[in-house]
Phi, psi and omega in degrees: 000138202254090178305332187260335156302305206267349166289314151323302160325271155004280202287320199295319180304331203280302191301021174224359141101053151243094163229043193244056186223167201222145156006298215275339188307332205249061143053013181233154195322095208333310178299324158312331193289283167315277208314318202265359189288282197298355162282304169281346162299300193319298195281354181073051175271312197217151205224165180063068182232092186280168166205168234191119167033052202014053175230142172297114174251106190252353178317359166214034180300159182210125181299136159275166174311335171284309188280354169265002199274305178327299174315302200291296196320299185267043195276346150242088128254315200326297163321298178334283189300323148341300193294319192257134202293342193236144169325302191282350157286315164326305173289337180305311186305000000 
């Protein structure tokens, strides 16, 4: 598992105003999951990130300029991530 694909991911789904998805979208373990949501809380990718019984709530989260900044840096991943129909393929490549 590629920690910085799904912290792309991540970011890319909230900056493109999908915030309704979970762990199981991107095929991957909860814990891993909570951990990289909270990765990008942390480095400031993204901010109005509530939590609840330490599980993450992003609905109404927003990229900061450090996650578009993120974004620009690895944009080819962007095309790749573009291309494919399910979240959880996208970590597979």
């Amino acid at each position: 598992m590629d920690k910085r694909k799904l912290l792309f991911a991540i970011i890319k789904e909230i900056n493109k105003g999908n915030r309704a998805f979970t762990h199981e979208d991107f095929g991957v373990d909860k814990q891993l999951f909570v951990e990289t949501v909270n990765l990008a809380v942390r480095e400031n990718y993204i901010i109005n990130v509530f939590y609840a019984d330490d599980e993450p709530f992003y609905g109404t989260a927003e990229v900061t300029m450090k996650g578009l900044d993120y974004l620009e840096e690895n944009n080819g991943w962007a095309k790749a991530y573009r291309t494919l129909k399910e979240l959880r393929d996208w970590l597979r490549l």
